[in-house]
MARRO-205379 format. One line per 2 residues: for each residue y, z, x of N, C-alpha, C, O, CB. Coordinates in steps of 0.05 Angstrom, whole numbers, plus 5000, padded with zeros to 4 digits. Glycine has a CB too. Layout:
Y Z X Y Z X Y Z X Y Z X Y Z X  ... $
This chain:
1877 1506 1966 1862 1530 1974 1848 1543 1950 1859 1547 1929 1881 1551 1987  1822 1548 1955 1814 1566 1928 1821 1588 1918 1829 1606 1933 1795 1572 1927 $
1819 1591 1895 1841 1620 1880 1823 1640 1899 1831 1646 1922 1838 1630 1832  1805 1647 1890 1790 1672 1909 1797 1675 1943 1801 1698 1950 1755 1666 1909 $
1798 1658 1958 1810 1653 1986 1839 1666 1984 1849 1686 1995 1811 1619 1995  1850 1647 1963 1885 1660 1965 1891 1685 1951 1913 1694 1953 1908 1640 1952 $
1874 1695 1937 1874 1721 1927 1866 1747 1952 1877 1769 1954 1852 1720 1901  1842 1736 1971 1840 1754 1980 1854 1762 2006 1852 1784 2018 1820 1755 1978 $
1870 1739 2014 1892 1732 2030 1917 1740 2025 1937 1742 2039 1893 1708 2031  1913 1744 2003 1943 1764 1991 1941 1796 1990 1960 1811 1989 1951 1756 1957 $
1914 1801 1989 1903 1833 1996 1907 1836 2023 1896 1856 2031 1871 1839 1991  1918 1825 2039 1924 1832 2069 1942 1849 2077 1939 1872 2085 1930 1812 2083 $
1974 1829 2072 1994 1834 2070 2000 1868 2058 2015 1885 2066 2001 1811 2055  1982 1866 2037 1996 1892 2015 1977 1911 2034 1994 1925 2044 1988 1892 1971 $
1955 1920 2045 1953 1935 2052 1970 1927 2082 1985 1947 2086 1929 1944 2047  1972 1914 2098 1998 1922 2122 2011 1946 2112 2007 1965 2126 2025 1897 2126 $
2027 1950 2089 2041 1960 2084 2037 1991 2083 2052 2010 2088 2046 1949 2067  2008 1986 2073 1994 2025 2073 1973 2024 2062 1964 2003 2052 2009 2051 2054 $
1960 2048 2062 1934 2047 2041 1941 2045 2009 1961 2056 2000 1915 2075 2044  1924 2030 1995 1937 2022 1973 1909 2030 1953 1886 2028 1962 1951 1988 1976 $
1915 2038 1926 1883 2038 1909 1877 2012 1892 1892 1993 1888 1881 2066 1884  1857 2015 1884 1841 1993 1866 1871 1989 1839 1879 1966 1845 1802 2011 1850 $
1883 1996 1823 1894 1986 1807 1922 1981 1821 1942 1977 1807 1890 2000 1785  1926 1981 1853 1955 1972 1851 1955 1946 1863 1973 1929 1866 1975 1991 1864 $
1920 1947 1874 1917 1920 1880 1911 1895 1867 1914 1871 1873 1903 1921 1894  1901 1908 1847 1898 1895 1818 1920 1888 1805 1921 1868 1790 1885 1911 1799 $
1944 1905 1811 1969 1905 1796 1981 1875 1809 1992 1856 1797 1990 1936 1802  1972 1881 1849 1995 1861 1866 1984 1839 1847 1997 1827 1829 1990 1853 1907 $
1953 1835 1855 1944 1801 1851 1948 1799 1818 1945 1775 1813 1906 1792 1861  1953 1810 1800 1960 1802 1777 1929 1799 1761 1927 1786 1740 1978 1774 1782 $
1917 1807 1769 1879 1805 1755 1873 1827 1748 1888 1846 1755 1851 1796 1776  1846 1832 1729 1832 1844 1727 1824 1862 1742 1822 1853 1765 1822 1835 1722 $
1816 1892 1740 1807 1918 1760 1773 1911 1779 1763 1917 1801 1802 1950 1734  1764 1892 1749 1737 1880 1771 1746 1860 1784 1743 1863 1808 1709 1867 1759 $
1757 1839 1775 1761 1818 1805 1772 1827 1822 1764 1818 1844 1776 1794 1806  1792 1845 1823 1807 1864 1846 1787 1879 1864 1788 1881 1889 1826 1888 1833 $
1767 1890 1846 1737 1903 1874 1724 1883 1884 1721 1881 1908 1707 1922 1862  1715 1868 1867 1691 1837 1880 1710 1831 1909 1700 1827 1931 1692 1794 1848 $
1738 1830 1904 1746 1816 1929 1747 1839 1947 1738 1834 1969 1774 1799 1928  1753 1858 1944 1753 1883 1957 1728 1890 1976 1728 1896 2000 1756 1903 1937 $
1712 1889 1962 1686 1898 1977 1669 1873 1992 1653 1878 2009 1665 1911 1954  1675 1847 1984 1673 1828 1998 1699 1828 2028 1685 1821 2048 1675 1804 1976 $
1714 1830 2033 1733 1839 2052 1722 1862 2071 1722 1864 2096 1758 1849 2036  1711 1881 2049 1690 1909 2060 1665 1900 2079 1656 1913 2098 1671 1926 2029 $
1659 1878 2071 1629 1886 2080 1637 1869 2109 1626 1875 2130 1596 1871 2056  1661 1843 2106 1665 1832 2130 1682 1854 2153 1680 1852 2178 1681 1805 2123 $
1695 1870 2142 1701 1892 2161 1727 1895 2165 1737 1911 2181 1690 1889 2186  1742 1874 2145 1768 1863 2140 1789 1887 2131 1812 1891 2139 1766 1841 2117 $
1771 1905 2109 1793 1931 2100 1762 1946 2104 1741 1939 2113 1816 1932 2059  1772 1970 2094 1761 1990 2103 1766 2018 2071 1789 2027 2070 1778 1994 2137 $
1751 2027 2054 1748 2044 2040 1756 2077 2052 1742 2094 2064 1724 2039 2032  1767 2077 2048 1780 2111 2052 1759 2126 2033 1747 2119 2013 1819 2117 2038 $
1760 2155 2049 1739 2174 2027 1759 2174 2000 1748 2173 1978 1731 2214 2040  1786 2177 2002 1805 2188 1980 1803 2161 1953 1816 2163 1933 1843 2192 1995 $
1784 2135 1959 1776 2114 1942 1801 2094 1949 1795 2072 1940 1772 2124 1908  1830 2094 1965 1843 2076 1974 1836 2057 1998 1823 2066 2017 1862 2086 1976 $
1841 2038 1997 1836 2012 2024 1854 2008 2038 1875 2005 2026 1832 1983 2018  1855 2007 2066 1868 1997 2081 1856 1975 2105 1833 1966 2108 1879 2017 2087 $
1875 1971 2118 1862 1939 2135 1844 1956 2151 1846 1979 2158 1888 1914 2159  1822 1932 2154 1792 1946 2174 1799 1941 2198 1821 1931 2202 1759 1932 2171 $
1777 1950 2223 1781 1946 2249 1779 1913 2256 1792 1898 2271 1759 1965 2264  1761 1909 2241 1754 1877 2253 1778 1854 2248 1776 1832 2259 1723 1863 2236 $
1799 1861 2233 1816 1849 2225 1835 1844 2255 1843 1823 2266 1826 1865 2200  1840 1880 2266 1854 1885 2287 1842 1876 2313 1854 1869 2334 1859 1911 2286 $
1811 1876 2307 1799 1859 2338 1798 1836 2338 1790 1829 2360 1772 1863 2348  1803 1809 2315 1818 1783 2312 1834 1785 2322 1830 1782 2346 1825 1773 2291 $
1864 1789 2316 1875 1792 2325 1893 1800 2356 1912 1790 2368 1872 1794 2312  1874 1825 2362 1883 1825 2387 1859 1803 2402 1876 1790 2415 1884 1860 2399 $
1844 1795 2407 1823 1769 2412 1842 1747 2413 1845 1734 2434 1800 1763 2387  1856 1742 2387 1876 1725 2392 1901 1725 2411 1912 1709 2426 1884 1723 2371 $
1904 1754 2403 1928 1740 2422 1925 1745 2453 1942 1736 2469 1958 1751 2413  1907 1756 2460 1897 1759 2487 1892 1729 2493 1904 1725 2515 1870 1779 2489 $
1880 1706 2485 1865 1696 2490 1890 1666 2482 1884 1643 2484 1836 1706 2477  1911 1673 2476 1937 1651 2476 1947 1651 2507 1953 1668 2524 1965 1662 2453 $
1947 1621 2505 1970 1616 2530 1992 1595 2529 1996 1571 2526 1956 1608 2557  2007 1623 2535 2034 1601 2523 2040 1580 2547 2046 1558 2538 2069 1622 2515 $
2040 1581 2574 2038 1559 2576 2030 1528 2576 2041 1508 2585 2039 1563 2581  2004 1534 2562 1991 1508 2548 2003 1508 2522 2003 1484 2514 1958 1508 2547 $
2013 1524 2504 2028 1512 2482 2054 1503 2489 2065 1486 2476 2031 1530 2461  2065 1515 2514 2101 1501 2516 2097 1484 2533 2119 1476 2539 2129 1518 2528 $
2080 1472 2546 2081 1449 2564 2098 1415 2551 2116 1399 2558 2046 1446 2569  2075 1420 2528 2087 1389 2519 2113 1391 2510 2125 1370 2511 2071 1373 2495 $
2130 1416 2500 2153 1414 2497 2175 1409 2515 2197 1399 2511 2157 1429 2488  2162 1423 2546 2174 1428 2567 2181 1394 2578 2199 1380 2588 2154 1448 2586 $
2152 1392 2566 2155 1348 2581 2183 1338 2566 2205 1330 2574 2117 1316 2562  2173 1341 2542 2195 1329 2520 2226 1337 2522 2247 1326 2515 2185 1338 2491 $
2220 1356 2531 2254 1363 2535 2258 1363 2562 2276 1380 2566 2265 1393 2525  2252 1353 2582 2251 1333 2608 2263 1314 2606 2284 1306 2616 2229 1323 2615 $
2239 1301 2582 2248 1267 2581 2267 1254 2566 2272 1230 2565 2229 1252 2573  2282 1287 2549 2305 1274 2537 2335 1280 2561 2351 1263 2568 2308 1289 2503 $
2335 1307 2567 2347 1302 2588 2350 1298 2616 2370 1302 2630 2354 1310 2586  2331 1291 2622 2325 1284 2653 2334 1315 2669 2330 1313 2693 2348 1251 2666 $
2344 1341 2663 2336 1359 2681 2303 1376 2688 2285 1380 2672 2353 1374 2674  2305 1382 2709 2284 1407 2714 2290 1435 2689 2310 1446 2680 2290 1420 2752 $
2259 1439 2684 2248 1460 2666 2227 1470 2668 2205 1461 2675 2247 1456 2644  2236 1495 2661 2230 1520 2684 2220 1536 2654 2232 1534 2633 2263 1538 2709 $
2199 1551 2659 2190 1568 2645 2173 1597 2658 2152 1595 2670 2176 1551 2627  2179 1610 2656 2177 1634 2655 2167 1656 2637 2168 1656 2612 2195 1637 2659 $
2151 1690 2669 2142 1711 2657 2150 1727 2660 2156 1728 2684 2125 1716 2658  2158 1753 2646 2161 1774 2660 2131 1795 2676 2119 1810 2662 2178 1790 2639 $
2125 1793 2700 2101 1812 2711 2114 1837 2722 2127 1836 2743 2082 1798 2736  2110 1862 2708 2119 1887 2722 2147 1888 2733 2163 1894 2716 2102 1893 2744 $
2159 1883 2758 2179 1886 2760 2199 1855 2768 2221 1851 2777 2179 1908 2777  2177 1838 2758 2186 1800 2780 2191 1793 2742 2184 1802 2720 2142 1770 2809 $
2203 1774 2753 2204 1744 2733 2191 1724 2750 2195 1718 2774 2238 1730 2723  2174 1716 2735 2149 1695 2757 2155 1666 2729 2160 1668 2705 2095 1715 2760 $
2152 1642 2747 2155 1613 2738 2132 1607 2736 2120 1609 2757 2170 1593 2753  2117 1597 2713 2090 1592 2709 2086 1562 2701 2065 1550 2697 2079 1610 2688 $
2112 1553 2699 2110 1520 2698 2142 1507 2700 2164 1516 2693 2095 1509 2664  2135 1481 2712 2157 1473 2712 2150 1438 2713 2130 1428 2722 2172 1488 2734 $
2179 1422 2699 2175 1403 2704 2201 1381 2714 2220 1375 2699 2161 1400 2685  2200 1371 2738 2221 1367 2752 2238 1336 2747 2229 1313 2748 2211 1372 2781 $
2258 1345 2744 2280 1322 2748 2271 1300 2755 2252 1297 2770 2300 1325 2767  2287 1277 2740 2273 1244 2751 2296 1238 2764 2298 1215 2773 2262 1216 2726 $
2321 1261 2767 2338 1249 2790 2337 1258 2819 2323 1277 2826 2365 1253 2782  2353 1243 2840 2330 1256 2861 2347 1284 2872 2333 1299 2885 2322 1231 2892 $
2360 1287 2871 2365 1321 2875 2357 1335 2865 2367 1340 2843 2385 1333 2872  2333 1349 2871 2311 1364 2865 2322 1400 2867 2339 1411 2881 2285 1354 2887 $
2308 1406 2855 2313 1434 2860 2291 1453 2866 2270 1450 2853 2324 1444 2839  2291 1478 2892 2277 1486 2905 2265 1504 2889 2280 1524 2889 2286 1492 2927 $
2247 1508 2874 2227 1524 2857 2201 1521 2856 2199 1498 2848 2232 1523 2835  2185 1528 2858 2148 1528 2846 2138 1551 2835 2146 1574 2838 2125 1526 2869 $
2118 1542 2818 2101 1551 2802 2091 1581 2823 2078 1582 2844 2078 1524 2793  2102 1604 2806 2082 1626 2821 2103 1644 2837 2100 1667 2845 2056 1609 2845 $
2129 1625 2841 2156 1638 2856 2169 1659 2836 2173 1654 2812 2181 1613 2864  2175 1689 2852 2189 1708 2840 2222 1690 2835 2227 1673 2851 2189 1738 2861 $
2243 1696 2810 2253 1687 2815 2279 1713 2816 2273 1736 2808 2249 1665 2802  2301 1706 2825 2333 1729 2835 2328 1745 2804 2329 1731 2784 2380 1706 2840 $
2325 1763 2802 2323 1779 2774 2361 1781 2767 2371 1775 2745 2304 1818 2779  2375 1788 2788 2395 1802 2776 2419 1778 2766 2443 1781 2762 2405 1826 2799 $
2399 1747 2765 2421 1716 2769 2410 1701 2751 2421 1692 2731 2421 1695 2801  2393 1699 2755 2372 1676 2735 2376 1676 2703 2380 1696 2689 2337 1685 2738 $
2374 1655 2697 2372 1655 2666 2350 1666 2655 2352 1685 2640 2373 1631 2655  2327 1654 2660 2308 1668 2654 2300 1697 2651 2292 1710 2631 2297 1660 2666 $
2307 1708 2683 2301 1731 2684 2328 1751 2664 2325 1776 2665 2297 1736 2717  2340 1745 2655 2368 1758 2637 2348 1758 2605 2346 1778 2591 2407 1730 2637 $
2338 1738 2601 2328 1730 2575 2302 1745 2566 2297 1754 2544 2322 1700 2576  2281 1748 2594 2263 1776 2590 2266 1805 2602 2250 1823 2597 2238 1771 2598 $
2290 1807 2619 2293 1834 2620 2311 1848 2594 2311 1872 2587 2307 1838 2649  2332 1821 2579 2350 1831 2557 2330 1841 2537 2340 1858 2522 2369 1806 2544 $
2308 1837 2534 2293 1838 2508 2277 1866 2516 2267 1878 2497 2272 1806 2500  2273 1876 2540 2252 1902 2545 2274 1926 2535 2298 1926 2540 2239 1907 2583 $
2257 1948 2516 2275 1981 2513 2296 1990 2532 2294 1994 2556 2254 2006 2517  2325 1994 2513 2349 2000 2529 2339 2024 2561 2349 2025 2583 2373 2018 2503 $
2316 2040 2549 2307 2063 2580 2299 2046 2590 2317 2035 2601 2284 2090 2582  2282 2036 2594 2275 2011 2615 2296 1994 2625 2302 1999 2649 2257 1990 2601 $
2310 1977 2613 2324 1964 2618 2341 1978 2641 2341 1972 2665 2334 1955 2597  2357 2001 2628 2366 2019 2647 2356 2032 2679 2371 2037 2698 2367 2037 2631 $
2335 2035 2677 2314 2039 2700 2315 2024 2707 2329 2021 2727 2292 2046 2699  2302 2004 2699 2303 1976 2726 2329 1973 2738 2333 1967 2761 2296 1942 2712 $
2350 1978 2717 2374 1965 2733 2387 1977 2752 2407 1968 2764 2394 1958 2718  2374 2005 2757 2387 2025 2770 2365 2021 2797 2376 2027 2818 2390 2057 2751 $
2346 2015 2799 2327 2010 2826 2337 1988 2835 2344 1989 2859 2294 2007 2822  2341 1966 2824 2343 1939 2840 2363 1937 2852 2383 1950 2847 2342 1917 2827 $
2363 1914 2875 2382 1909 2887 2399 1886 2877 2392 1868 2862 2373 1906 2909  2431 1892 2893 2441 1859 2876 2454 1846 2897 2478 1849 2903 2466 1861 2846 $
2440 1833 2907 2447 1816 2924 2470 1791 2913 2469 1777 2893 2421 1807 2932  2493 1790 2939 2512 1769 2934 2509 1741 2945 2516 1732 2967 2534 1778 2943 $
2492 1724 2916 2479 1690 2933 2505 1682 2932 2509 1660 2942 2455 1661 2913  2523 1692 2925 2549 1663 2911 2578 1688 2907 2576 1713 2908 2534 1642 2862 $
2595 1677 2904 2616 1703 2887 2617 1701 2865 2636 1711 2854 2645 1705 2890  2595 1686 2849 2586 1690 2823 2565 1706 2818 2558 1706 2795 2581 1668 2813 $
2551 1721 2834 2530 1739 2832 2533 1760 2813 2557 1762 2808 2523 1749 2856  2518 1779 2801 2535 1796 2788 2527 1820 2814 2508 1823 2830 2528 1802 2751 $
2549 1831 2807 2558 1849 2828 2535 1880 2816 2512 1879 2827 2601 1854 2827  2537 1891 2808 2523 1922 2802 2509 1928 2783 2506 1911 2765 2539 1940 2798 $
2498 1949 2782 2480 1953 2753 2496 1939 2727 2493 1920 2712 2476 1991 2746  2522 1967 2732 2535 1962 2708 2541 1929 2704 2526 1916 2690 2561 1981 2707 $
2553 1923 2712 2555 1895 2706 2530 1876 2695 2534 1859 2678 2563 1885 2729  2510 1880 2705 2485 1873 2703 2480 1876 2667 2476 1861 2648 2466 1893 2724 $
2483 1907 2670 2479 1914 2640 2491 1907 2616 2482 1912 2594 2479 1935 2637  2520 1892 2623 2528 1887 2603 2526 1857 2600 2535 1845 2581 2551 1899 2601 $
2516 1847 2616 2498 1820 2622 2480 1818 2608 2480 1797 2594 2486 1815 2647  2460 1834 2602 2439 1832 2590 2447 1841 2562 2438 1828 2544 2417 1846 2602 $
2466 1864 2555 2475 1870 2525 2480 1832 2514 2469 1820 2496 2513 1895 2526  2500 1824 2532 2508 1798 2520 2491 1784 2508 2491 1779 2484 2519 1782 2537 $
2470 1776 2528 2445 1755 2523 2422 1768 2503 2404 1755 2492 2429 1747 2555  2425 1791 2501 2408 1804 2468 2419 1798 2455 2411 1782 2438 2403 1834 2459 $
2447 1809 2454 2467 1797 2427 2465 1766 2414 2459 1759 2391 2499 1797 2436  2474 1746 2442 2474 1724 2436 2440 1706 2433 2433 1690 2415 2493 1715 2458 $
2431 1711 2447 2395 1690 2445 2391 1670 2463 2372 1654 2463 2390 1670 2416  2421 1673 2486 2415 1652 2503 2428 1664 2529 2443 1683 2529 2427 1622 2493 $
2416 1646 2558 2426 1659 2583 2431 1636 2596 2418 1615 2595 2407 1679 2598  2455 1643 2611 2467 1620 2635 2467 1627 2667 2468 1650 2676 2500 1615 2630 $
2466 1614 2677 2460 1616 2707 2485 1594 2717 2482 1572 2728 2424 1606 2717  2510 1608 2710 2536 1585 2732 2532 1587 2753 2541 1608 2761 2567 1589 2735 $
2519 1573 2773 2527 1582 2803 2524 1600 2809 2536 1606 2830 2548 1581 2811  2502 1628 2793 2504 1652 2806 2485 1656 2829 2488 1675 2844 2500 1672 2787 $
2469 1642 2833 2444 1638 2852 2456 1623 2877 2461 1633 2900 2418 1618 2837  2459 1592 2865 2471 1566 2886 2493 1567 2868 2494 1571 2844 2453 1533 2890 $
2512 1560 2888 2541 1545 2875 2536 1519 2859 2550 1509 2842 2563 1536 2900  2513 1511 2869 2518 1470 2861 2497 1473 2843 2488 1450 2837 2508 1437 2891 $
2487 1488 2831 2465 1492 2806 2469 1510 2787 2469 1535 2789 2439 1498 2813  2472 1494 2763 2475 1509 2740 2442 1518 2713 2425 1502 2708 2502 1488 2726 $
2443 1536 2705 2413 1551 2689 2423 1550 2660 2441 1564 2651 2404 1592 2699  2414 1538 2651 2418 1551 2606 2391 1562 2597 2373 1547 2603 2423 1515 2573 $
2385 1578 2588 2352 1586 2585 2356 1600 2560 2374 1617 2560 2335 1606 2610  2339 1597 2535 2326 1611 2513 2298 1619 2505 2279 1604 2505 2333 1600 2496 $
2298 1645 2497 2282 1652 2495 2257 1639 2483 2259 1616 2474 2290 1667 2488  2224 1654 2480 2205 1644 2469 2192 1667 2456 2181 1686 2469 2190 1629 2487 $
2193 1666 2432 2181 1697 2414 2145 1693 2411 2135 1672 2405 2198 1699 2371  2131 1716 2416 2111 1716 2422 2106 1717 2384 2120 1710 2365 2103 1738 2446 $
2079 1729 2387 2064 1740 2352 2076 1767 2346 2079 1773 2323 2024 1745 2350  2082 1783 2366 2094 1812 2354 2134 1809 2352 2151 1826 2346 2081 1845 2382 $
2136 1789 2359 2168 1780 2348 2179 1786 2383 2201 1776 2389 2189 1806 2315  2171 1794 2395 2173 1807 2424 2188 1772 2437 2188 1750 2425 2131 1820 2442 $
2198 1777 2460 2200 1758 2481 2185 1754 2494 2183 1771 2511 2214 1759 2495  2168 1734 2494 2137 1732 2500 2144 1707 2538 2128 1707 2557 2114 1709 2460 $
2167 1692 2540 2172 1679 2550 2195 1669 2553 2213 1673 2537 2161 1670 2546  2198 1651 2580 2242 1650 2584 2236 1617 2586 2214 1610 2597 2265 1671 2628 $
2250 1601 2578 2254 1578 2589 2276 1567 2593 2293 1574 2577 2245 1564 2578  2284 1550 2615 2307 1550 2618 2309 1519 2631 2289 1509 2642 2315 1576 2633 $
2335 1503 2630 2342 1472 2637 2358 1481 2659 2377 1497 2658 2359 1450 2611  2345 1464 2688 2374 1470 2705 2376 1435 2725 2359 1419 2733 2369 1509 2735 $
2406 1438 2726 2415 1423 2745 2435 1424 2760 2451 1441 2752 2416 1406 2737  2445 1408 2788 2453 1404 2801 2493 1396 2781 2500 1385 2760 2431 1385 2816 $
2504 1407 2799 2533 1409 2784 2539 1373 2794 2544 1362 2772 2561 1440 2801  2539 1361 2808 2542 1337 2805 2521 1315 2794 2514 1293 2802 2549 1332 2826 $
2515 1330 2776 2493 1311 2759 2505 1313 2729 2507 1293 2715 2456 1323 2761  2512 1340 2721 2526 1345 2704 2533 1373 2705 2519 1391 2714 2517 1337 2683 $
2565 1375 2692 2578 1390 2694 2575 1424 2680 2566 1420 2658 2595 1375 2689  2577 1445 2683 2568 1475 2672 2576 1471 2640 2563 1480 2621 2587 1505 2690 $
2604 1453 2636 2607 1446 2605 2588 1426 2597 2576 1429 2576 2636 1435 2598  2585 1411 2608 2565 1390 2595 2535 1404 2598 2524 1401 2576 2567 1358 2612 $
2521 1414 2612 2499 1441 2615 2501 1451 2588 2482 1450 2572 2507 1468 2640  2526 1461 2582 2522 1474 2559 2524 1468 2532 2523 1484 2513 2534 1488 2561 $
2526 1437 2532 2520 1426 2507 2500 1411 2501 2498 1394 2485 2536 1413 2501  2481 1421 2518 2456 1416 2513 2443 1446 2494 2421 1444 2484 2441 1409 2544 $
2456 1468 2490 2447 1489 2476 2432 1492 2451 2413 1506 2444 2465 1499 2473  2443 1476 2442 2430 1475 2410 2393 1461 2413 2372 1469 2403 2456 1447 2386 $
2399 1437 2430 2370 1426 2430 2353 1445 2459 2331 1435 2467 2371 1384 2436  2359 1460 2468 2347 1484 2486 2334 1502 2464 2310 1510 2463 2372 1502 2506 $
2354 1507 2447 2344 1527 2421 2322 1518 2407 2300 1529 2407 2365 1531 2397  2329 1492 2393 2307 1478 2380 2279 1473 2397 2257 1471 2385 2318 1451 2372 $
2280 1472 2414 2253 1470 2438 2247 1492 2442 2223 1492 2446 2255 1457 2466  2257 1518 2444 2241 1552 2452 2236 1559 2417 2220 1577 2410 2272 1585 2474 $
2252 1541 2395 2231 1558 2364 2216 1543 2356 2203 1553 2337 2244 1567 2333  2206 1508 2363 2187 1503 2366 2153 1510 2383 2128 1508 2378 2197 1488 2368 $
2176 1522 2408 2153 1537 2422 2138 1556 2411 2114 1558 2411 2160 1549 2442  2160 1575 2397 2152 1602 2383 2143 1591 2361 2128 1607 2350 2174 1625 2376 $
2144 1571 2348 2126 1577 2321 2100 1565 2332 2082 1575 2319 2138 1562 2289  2089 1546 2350 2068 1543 2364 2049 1568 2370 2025 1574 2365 2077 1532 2385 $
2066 1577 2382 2050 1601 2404 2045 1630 2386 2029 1647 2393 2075 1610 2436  2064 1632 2360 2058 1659 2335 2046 1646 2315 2037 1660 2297 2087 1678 2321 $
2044 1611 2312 2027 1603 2291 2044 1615 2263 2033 1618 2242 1994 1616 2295  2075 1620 2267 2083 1618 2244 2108 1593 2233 2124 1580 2246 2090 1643 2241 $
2104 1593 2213 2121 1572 2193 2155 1572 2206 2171 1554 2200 2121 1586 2152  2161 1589 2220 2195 1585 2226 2189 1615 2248 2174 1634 2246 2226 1588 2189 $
2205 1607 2266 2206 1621 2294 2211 1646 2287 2220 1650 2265 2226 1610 2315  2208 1666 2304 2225 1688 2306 2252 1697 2315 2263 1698 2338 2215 1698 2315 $
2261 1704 2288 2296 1714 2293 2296 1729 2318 2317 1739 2326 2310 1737 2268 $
C-alpha cells in the first residue's frame, strides 16, 4: 500500500474518536505538521473530514454517505448462501436462515436436506417466535425495553410440552441465548425436530441475521445436533466477517 494511502487511512480511525487538531494528527501519524495538512485537506476537498471553524477535523459527511450506501445496499443473503450450501453438504441437514421484520422472524433462505424427511418450511414463512432458534437469536440481541414489550404482547402457544410456556420464561430464554451466542429448538415446535442456530453480526456489531441447522430426531439425535456447534459457529463468523468486511467476526 502506499505510505500516503496508509497515512491517510490512519486519519480516519483517530478522528472516529473526536475532533482532533493539526498537531495531534501529526503527532498520531508520526510526520511532519505539513504532511499532516497535505493529507488533511486532500481528505477535505474529497469530503472525507471536514474543518471545524475552531481549526480541528473531524470525519466529513461523504464518508457517512459511503457508508450508509454500503450498508444499505449489502445483502446478506447473497453473502451467506454459499456458506449455507457448504454447511449442507457437510452435514446433510436443512438450513435455515433468517430476519427479524417488525414483529415476525421471516426465513429468507434455505437449503434442504439430501435425506428424504424433509422439513415443512419456505422462504418468506413467519416462523413460531416464542420456539424457534432463530427467532431466540434475533429477538435475544434487540434492547432489554423491547425485548420486554414484545414479550409481554405475544402469544405462547403450546406446539409440544416443550414449548416455552410464558413471557417470563421466554425471557429468561432469551437472557440465556445473549449470554451464550447460540439457540436450540428441542422439540419445542415438533417433537421429531430438533433447531441449533447462531448468530450473524452485521457492520454495526448488531445481529444482522439467525441461522440455524435442523433435523428430524431419527436422523440424528438432540445430542448429536449438538455437536455439530462449534462448526455452526465457524459458518455464522465466516458469514459475519463476509457480510462487515472485517478481518475476524464480531464478538
Amino acid at each position: 500500500m502506499s505510505q500516503s494511502v496508509e497515512r491517510a487511512l490512519a486519519i480516519l480511525p483517530l478522528l472516529a474518536k473526536g475532533p482532533a487538531g493539526l498537531g495531534a494528527v501529526a503527532d498520531e501519524l508520526g510526520v511532519h505538521k505539513s504532511t499532516a495538512l497535505r493529507l488533511l485537506r486532500t481528505l477535505h476537498e474529497r469530503g472525507f473530514v471536514y474543518r471545524q471553524p475552531d481549526g480541528r477535523y473531524r470525519l466529513g459527511a461523504q464518508l457517512f454517505a459511503l457508508a450508509a450506501e454500503a450498508v444499505e445496499n449489502l445483502d446478506v443473503r447473497e453473502v451467506a448462501h454459499p456458506h449455507l450450501v457448504e454447511l449442507n453438504k457437510i452435514t446433510g441437514h436443512t438450513v435455515h436462515l433468517a430476519l427479524l421484520q417488525d414483529d415476525e422472524v421471516v426465513y429468507i433462505d434455505k437449503v434442504d436436506s439430501r435425506y428424504p424427511v424433509r422439513m415443512y418450511s419456505r422462504i418468506g414463512k413467519p416462523v413460531p417466535l416464542t420456539v424457534a432458534a432463530v427467532a431466540k437469536l434475533l429477538l435475544a440481541d434487540l434492547p432489554e425495553p423491547e425485548r420486554r414489550s414484545l414479550a409481554g404482547r405475544i402469544e405462547y402457544p403450546r406446539y409440544t410440552a416443550r414449548s416455552t410456556p410464558d413471557a417470563a420464561a421466554f425471557l429468561r430464554e432469551l437472557d440465556l441465548v445473549r449470554d451464550q451466542g447460540w439457540a436450540t429448538d428441542l422439540g419445542g415446535h415438533e417433537e421429531s425436530i430438533n433447531c441449533l442456530g447462531a448468530p450473524v453480526y452485521g457492520p454495526a456489531g448488531r445481529v444482522a441475521a439467525a441461522l440455524s441447522v435442523s433435523a428430524p430426531s431419527v436422523v440424528v439425535s438432540a445430542d448429536g445436533l449438538l455437536e455439530l456447534l462449534p462448526l455452526v459457529l465457524r459458518t455464522t463468523d465466516a458469514i459475519s466477517q463476509d457480510y462487515s468486511g472485517t478481518q475476524e467476526a464480531t464478538p
